[in-house]
LOFI-459347 format. One record per atom (N, C-alpha, C): x, y, z. Coordinates in steps of 0.02 Angstrom, whole numbers, padded with zeros to 5 digits, always signed. Last residue first. Example, Ala and Ser with C-alpha at 12.3 -4.5 7.8 and 13.67 -1.06 7.14 Angstrom:
<nodes>
+00642-00112+00354 +00684-00053+00357 +00645+00002+00394 +00660-00284+00390 +00615-00225+00390 +00660-00165+00390 
</nodes>
This chain:
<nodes>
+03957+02754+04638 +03935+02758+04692 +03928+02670+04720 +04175+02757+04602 +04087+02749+04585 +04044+02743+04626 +04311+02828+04607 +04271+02799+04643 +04200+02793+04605 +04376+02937+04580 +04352+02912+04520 +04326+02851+04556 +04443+03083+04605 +04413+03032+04651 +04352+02999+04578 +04613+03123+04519 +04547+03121+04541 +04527+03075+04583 +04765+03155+04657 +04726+03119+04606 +04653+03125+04616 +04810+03308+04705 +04799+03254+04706 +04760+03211+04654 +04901+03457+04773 +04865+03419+04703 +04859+03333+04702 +04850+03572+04878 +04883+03493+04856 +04867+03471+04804 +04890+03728+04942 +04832+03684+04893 +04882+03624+04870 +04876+03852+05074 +04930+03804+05031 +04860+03750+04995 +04860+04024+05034 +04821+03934+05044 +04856+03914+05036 +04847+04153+05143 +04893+04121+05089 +04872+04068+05075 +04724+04282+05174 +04754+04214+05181 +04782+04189+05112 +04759+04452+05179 +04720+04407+05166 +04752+04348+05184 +04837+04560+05265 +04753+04563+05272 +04729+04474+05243 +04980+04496+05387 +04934+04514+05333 +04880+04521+05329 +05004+04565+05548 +04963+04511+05517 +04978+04542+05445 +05173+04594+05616 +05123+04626+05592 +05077+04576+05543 +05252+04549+05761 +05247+04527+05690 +05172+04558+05688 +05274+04562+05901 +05283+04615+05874 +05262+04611+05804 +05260+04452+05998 +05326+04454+05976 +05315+04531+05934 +05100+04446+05996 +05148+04478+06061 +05221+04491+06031 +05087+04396+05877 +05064+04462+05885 +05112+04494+05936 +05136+04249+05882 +05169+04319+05848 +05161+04394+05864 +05055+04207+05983 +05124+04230+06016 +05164+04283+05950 +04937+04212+05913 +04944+04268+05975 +05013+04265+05981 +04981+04126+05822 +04968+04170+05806 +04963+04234+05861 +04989+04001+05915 +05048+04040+05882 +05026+04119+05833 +04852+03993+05951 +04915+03991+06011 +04968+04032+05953 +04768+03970+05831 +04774+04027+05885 +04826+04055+05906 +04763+03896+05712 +04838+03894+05772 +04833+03949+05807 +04699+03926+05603 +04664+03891+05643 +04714+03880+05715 +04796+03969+05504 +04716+04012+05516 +04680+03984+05599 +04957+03927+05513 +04893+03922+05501 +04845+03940+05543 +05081+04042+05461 +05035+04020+05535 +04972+03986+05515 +05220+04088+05414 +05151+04086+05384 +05123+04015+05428 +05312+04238+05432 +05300+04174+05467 +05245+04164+05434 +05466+04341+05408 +05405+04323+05411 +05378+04260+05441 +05601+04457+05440 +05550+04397+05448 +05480+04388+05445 +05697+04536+05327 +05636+04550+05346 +05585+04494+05382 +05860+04513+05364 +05817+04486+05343 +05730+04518+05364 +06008+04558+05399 +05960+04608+05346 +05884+04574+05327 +06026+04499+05530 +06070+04485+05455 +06038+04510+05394 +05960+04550+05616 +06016+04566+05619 +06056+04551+05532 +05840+04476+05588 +05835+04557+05571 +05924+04576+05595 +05866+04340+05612 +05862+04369+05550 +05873+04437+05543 +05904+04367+05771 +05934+04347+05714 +05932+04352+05653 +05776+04407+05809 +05822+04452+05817 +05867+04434+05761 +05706+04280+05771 +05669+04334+05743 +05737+04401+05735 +05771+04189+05862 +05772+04190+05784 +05766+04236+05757 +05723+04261+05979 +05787+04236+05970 +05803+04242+05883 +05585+04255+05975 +05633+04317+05974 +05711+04312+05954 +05547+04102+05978 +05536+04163+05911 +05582+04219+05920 +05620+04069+06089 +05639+04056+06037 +05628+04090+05964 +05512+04129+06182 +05593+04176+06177 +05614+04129+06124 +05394+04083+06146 +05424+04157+06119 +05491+04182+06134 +05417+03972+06205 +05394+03967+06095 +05414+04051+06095 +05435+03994+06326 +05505+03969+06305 +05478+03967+06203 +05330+04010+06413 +05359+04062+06383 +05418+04042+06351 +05261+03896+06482 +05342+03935+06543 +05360+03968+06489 +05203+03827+06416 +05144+03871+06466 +05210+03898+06496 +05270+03664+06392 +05220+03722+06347 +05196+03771+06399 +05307+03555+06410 +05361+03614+06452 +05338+03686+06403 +05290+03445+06389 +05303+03431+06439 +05322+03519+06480 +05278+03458+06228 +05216+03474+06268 +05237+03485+06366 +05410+03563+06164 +05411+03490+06194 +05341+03504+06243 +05371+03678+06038 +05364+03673+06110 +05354+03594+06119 +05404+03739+05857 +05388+03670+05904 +05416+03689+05994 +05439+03816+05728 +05409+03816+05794 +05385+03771+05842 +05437+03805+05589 +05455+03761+05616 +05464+03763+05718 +05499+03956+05545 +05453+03891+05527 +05475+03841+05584 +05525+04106+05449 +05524+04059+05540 +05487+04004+05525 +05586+04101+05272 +05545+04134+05336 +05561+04074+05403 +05641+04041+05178 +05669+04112+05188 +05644+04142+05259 +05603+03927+05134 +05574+03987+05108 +05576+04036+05115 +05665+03821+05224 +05680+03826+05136 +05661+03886+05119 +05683+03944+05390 +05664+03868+05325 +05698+03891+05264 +05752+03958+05519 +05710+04014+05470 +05733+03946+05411 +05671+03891+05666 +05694+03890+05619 +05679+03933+05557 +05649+03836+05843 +05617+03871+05780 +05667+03877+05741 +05611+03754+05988 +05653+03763+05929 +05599+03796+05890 +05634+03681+06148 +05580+03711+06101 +05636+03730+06050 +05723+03586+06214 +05640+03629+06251 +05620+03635+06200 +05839+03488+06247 +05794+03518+06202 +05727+03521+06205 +05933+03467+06374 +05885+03439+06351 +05842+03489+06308 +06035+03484+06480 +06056+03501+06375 +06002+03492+06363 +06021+03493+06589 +06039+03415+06551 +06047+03419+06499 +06015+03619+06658 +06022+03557+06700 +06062+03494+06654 +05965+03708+06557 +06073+03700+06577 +06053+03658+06640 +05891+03651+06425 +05904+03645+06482 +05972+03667+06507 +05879+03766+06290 +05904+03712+06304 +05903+03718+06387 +05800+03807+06138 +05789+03810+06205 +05809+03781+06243 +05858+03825+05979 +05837+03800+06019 +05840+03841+06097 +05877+03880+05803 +05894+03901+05872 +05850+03851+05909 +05945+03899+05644 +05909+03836+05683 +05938+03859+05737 +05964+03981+05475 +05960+03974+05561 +05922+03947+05603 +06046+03873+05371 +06008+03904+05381 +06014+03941+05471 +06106+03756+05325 +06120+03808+05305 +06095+03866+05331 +06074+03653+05417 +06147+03636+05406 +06162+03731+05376 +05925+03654+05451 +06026+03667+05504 +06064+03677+05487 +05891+03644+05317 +05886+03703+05361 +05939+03723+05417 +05938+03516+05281 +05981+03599+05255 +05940+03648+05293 +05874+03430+05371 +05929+03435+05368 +05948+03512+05325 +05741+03472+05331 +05764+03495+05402 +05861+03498+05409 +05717+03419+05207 +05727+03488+05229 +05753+03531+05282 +05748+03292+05237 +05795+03324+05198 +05771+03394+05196 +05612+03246+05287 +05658+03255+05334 +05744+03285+05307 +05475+03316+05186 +05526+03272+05214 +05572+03294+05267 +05307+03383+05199 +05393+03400+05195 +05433+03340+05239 +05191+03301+05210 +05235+03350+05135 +05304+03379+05144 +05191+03252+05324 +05167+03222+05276 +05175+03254+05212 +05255+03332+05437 +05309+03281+05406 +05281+03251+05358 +05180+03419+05503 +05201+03417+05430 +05254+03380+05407 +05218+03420+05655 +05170+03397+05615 +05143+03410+05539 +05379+03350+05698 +05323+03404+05671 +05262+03388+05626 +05416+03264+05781 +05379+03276+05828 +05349+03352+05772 +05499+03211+05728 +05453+03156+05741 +05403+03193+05790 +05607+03299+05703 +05572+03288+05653 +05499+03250+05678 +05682+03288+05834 +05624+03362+05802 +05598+03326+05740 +05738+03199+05805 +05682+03232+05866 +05651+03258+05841 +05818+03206+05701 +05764+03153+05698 +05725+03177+05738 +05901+03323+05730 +05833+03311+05672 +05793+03249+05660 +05988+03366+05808 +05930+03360+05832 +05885+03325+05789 +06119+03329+05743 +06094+03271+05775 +06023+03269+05821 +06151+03442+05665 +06124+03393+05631 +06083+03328+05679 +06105+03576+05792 +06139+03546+05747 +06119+03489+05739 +06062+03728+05844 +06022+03679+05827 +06064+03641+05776 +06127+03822+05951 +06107+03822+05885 +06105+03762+05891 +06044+03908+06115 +06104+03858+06071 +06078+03849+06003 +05995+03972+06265 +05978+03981+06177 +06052+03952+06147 +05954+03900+06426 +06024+03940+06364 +05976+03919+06306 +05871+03911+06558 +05890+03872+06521 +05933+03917+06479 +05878+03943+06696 +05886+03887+06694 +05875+03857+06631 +05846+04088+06714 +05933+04060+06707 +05932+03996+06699 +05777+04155+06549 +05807+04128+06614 +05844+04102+06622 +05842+04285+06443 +05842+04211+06451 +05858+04186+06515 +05731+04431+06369 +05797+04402+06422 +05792+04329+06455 +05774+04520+06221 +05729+04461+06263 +05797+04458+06329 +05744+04636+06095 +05773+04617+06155 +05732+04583+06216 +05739+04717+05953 +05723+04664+05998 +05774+04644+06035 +05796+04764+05841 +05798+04792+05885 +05781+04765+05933 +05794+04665+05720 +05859+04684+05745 +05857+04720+05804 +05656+04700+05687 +05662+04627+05726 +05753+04637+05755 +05655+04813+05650 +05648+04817+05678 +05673+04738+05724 +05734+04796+05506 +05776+04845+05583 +05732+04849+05652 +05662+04715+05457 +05720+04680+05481 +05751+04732+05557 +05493+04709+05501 +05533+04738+05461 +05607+04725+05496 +05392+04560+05501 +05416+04612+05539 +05469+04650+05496 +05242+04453+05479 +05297+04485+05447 +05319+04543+05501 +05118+04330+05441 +05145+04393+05493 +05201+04405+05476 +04972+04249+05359 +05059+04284+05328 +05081+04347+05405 +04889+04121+05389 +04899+04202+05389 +04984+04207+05402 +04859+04000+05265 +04928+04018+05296 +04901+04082+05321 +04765+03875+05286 +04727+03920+05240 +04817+03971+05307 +04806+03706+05184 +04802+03739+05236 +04779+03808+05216 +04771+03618+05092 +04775+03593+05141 +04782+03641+05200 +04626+03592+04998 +04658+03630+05023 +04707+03618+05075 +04642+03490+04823 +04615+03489+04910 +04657+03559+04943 +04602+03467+04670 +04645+03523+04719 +04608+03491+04795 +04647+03331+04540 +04610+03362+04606 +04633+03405+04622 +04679+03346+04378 +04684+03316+04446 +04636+03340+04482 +04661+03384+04234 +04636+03321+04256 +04662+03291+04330 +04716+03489+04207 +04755+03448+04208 +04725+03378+04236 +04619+03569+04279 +04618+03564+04199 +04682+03497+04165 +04614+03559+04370 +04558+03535+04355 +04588+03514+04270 +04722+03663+04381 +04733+03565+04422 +04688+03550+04391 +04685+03766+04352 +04734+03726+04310 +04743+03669+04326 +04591+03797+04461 +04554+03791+04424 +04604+03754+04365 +04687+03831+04559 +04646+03780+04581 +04602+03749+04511 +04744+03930+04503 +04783+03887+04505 +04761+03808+04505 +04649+04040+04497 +04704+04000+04435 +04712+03939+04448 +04600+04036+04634 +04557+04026+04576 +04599+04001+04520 +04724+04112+04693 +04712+04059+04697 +04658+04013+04658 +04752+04223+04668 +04786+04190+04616 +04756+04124+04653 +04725+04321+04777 +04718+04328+04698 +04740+04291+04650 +04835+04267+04870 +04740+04243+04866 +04731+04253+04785 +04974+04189+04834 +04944+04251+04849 +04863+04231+04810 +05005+04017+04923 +04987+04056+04847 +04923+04125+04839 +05083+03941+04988 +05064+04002+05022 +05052+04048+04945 +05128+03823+04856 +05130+03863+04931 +05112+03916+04966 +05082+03673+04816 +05073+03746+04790 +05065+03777+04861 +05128+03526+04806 +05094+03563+04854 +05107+03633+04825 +05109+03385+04663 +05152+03459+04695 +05123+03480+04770 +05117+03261+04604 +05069+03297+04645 +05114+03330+04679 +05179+03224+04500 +05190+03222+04572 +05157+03242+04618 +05111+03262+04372 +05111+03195+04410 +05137+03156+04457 +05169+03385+04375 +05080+03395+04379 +05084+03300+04414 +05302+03464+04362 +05274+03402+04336 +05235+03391+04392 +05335+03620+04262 +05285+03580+04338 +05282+03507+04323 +05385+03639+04144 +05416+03628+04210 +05384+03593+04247 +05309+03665+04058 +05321+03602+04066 +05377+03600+04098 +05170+03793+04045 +05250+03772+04086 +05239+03682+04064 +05051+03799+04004 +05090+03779+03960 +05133+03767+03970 +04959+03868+04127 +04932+03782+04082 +05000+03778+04038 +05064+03966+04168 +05032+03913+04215 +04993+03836+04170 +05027+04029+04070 +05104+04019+04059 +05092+03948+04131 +04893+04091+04071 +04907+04052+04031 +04977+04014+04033 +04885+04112+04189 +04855+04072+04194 +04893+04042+04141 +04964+04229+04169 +04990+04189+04207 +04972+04141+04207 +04878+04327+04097 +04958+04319+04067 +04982+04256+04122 +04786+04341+04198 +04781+04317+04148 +04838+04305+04103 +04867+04431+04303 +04853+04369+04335 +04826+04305+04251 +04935+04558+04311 +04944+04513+04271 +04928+04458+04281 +04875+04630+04404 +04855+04640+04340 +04880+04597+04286 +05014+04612+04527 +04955+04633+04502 +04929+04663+04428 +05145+04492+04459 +05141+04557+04479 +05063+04582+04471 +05135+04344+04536 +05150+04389+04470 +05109+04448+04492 +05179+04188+04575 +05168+04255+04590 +05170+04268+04522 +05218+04026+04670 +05191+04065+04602 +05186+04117+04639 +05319+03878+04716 +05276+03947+04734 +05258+03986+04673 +05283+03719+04752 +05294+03754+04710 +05244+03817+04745 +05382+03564+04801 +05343+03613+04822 +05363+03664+04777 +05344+03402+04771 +05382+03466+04746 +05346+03522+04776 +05306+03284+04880 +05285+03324+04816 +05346+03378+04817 +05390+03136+04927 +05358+03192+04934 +05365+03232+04867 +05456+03014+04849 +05379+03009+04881 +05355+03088+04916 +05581+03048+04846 +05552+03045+04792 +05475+03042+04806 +05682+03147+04912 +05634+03088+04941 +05590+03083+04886 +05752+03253+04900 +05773+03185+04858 +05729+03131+04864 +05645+03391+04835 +05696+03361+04862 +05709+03284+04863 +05629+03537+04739 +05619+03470+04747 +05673+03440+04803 +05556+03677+04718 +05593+03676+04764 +05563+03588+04754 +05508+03808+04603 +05498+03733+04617 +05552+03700+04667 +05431+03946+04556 +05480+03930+04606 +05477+03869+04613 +05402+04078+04446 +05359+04008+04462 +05441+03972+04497 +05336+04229+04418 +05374+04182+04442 +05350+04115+04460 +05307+04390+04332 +05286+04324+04333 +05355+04283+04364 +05357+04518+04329 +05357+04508+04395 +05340+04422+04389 +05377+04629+04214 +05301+04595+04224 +05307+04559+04281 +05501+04635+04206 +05452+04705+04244 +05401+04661+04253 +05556+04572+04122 +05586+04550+04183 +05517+04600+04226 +05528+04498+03992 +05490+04526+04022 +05494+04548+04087 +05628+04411+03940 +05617+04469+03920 +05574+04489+03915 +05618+04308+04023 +05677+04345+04014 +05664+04394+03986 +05503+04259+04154 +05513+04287+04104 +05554+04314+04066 +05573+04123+04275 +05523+04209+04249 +05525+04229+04194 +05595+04034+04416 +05565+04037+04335 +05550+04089+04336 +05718+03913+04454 +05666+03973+04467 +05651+04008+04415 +05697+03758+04548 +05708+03808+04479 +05667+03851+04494 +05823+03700+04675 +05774+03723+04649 +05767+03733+04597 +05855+03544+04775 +05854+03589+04713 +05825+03615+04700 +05932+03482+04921 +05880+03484+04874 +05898+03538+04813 +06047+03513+04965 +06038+03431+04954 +05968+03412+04907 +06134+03635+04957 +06097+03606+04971 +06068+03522+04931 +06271+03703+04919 +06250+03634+04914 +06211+03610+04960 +06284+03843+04936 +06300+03815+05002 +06290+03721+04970 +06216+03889+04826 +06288+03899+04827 +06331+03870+04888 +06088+03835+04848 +06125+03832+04791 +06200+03832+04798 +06049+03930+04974 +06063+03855+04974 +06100+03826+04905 +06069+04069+04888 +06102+04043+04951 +06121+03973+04959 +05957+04046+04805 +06007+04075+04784 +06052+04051+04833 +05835+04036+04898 +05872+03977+04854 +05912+03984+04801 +05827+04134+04965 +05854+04101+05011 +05889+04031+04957 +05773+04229+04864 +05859+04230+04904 +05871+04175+04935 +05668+04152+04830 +05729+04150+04786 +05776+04171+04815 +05590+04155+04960 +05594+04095+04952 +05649+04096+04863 +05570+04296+04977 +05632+04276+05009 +05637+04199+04994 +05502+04333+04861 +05552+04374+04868 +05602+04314+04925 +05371+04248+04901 +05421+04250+04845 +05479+04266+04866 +05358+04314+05014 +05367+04248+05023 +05406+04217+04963 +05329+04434+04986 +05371+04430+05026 +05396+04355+05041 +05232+04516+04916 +05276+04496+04880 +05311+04433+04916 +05161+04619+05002 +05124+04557+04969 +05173+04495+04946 +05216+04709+05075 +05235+04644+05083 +05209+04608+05063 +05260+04761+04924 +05274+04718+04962 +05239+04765+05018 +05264+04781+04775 +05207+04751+04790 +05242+04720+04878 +05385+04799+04720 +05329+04865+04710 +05289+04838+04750 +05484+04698+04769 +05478+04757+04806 +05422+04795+04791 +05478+04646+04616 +05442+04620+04673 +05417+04666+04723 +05582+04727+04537 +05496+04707+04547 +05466+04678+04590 +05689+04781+04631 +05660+04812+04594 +05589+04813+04575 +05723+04669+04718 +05711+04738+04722 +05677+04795+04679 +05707+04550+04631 +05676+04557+04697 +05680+04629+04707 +05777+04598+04492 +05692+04556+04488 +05657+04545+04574 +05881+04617+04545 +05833+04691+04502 +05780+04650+04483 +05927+04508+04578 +05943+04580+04633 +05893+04608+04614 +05955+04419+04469 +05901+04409+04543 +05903+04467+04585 +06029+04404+04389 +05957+04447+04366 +05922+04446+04434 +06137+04342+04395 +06146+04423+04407 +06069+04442+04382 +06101+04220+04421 +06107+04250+04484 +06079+04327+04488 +05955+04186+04304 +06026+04197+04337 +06016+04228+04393 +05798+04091+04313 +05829+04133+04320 +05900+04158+04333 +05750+03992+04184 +05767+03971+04229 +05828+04046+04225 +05607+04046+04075 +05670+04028+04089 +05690+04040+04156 +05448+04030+03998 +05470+04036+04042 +05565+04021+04043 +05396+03985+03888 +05404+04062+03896 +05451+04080+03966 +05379+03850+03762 +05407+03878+03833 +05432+03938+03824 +05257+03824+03673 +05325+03877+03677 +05328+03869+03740 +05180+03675+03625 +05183+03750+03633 +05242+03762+03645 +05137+03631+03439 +05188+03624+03490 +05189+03687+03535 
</nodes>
């Protein structure tokens, strides 16, 4: 019979397991680190989804985490984050094949999973008799809070920065292109809890562009209406947000896929500093048991 090693983290352990351990390793850390504050927060706000967050109890230094963020749509995967503190990547594999947390027969999405760990992970799906597909390869950009607090944009006159409430989210939803792993119950607690800014016409109210700091603590969700891409409105919404977090102590980050030029230059211009390596997101899917 094996041992579950793992336990579902308290509040009062979450300060001195992000500052304390995590922090040694940052900004490697950083997606972790803010994808448990932020689901410390939604928790206490009644979010509509759920998380568990997993570590070691009496190992709190060793840094091992395993993050499962489900939501109600039963047809999307669970999204799951992992970490552990450098050098402990073999102590992980193993707590990675024996969790019976993960349930492996949802096919999860594994999130922005620090490179050095991606071989584990890809290689425990096998072992679990599924598939890995990649689905995305994330560069990680990040800004330090006092600095994103120092930013300063200036908003033409023909449109206003407004907060983003419940009745944008079908729009916006039908228009992101990850609506095939993340449901439309994320979007909802992102408004509802989170910070959701837009770009708004002051001719008609009409919603230009939007960004959002997500389930995971970071900017997501960046969308330009095509009709009105090339007039600078994806970066005053990034700034907008961006200012916003760093006002409320938040270090922002963003995880950009490899291949999104366009948004990756507009981070750069916004001031966000690249990571060196790529985050993967990895899908777990059924084998291909097809015959020739």
């Amino acid at each position: 019979m094996r041992s579950e090693i793992l336990e579902e983290m308290p509040e009062e352990t979450m300060e001195y397991f992000c500052e304390q351990v995590l922090k040694r390793d940052w900004p490697n850390c950083i997606h972790a680190y803010y994808f448990i504050k932020n689901a410390f927060q939604w928790k206490l706000k009644n979010s509509v989804s759920t998380y568990k967050l997993l570590y070691i109890a009496n190992d709190v230094d060793n840094g091992t985490f395993i993050g499962i963020l489900s939501r109600p749509e039963e047809e999307y995967p669970d999204v799951v984050v992992t970490y552990t503190s450098p050098g402990n990547e073999d102590q992980f594999q193993r707590i990675l094949n024996s969790t019976e947390y993960i349930n492996w027969q949802k096919k999860p999405l594994f999130q922005a999973i620090p490179f050095r760990m991606k071989n584990i992970v890809e290689s425990m799906i096998e072992e679990k008799g599924l598939k890995s597909r990649l689905y995305s390869n994330a560069v990680l950009k990040w800004m330090p809070a006092d600095a994103a607090a120092r930013l300063d944009y200036k908003v033409p006159e023909d449109v206003f920065i407004g907060r983003l409430n419940v009745d944008h989210i079908d729009f916006i939803y039908s228009l992101w292109s990850h609506s095939d792993v993340y449901p439309k119950s994320d979007l909802w607690d992102t408004v509802r809890l989170n910070i959701g800014l837009g770009v708004f016409s002051r001719h008609n109210n009409e919603l230009l562009a939007w960004a959002m700091c997500g389930s995971y603590g970071g900017l997501s969700t960046l969308i330009v209406q095509p009709d009105y891409r090339g007039r600078g409105f994806g970066k005053l919404v990034v700034l907008a947000v961006t200012k916003v977090m760093g006002e409320s102590g938040v270090s922002p980050h963003a995880l950009i896929n490899e291949k999104n030029n366009v948004s990756l230059g507009l981070f750069k211009n916004v001031g966000y500093t690249k990571h060196s390596t790529p985050l993967p997101y990895v899908v777990v899917e059924d084998p291909d048991i097809s015959g020739p």
